[in-house]
N, C-alpha and C positions, 0 to 999 in steps of 0.2 A: 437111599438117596440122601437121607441126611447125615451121612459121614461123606457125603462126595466133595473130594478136593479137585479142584481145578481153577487155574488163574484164565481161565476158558469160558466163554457161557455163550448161547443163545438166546438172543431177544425176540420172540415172535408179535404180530402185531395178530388181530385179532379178526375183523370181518375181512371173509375174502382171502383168508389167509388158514384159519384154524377153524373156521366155519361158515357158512352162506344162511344168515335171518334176514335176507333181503324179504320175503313174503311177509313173513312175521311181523317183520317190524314198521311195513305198509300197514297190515292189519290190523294191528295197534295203535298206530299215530293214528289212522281214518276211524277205528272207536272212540279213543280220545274227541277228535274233533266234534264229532256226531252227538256224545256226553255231552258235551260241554257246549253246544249248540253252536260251534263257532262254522264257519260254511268255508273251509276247505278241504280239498279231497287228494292223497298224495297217490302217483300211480308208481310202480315199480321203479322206472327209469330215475324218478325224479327220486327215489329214494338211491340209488345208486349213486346219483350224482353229489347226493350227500357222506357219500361213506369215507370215512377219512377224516372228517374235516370236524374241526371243535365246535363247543357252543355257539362261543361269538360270531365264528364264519358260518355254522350252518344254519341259524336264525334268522339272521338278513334274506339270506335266499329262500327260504322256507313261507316269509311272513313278511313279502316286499312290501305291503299296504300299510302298514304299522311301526311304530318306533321302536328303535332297537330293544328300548326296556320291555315293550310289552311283547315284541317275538320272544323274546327271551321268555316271558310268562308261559307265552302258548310253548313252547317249545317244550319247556318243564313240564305243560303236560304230556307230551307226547311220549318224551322219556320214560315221566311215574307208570305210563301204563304199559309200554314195551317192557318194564322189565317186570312188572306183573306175570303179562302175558309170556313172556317167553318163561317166566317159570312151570307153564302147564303147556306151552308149544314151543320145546326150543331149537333153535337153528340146525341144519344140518348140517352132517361132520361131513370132509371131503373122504374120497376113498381111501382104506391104509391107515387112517389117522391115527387110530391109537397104539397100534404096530408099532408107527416110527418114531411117534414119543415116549414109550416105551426105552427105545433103541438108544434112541440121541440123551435120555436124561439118567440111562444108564452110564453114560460116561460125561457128560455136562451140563452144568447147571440150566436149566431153564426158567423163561419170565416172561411174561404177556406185558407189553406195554401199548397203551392203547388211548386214544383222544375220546372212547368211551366215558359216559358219565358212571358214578358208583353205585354198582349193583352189577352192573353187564358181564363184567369180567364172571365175576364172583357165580352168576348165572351159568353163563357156558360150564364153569370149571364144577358145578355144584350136578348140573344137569347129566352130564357124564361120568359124574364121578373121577376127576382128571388132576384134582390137588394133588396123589399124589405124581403127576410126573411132574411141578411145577413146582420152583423154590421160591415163587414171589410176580407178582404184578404189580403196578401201579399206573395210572390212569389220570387221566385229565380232569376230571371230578376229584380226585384224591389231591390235586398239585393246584393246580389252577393255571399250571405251566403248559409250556410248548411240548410235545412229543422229544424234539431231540433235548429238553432240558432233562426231563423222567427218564432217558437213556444213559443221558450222562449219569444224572442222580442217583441212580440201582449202581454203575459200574462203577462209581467212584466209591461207592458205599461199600459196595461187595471186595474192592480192590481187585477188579478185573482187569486184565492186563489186552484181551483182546474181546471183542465182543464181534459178533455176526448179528445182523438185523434180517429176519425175513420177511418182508412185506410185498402188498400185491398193488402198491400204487405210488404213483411219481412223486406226490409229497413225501411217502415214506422213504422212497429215494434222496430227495432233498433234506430229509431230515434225518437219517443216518450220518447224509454230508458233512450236516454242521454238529451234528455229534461227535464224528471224525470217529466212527466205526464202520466195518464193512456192511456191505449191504446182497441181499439176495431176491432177486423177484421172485413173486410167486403169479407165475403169468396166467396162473387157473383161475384170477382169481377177478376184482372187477377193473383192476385200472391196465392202462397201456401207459409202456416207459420208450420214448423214442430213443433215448443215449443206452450206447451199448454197454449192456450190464449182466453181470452171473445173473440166470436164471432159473429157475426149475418150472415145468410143466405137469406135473405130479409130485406128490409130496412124498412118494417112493423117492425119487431120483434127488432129493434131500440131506443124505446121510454120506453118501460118498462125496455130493459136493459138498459141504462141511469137512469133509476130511480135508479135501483140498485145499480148499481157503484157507483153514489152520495152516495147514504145510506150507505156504507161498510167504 
């Protein structure tokens, strides 16, 4: 993989997409809170409804009783011990998965970009053993930037000439947009896209639609 040329790459985004630590990361943020004696308790849903979304945005809703600085604080913890924890529990891979990264990063470049904070990536990638089908990530912890800024920023870096985005939710749709690269649902995963868009339903059915999009 490291002589692969292509003016070509895939961007995958990373919960919901490359893997499910919805449980996990319940379990984590509700030790953190219980440590650190603060009295909130997060339930699955309510962790779902956070996935996607950055610090700034998911603090507020997290830690409505409190001022932005100080959900940020708590937030921080919640973070430092999710990626503790998923280093001895980490998330679950969807079906096929390393089959078709295998597949796909035999012929283009692959990269995680992700409104994750730093560690998270580095965890899935480390936990499976998956660097090598990946030529790079970067993350909202790394930038401090928007998702489609870290899109732009890899493909203008790399000089990609087309990029695909595969994501499982409508901001990731929206921020392909403004990135002005393609986009691909991954509808297995937690969000729903009402505007009609390439989709895939298993990450099987992923490789021949990349052939497509390429070709069009």
């Amino acid at each position: 993989m490291e002589n692969l040329k292509s003016d070509k790459a895939i961007f995958f985004d990373l919960d919901g997409t490359l893997w499910d630590a919805l449980i996990q990361i319940m379990e984590a943020w509700n030790k953190a809170m219980k440590e650190n004696k603060l009295n909130y308790t997060f339930s699955l849903e309510t962790i779902k409804s956070f996935m996607g979304l950055t610090p700034l945005e998911t603090a507020p809703l997290a830690f409505k009783d409190v001022s932005l600085k100080k959900g940020l604080e708590y937030f921080a913890l919640c973070l430092n011990e999710e990626i503790l924890y998923l280093q001895n529990n980490p998330g679950k891979l969807y079906p096929h998965e390393e089959e078709i990264l295998k597949v796909l990063s035999n012929k283009y470049p692959l990269f995680i970009i992700s409104n994750s904070d730093k560690g998270y990536i580095e965890g899935y990638l480390k936990a499976y053993n998956f660097n090598k089908y990946f030529k790079g990530h970067l993350c909202a912890g790394d930038t401090n930037l928007e998702k489609w800024e870290n899109i732009v920023l890899v493909k203008d870096k790399c000089n990609y000439k087309e990029v695909i985005y595969v994501g499982d939710t409508k901001k990731d749709f929206l921020e392909s947009k403004k990135a002005n690269v393609k986009f691909i649902h991954a509808s297995y995963g937690f969000g729903k896209i009402d505007e009609s868009v390439l989709k895939i339903n298993s990450l099987q059915e992923l490789p021949d639609l990349i052939e497509k999009v390429f070709k069009s």
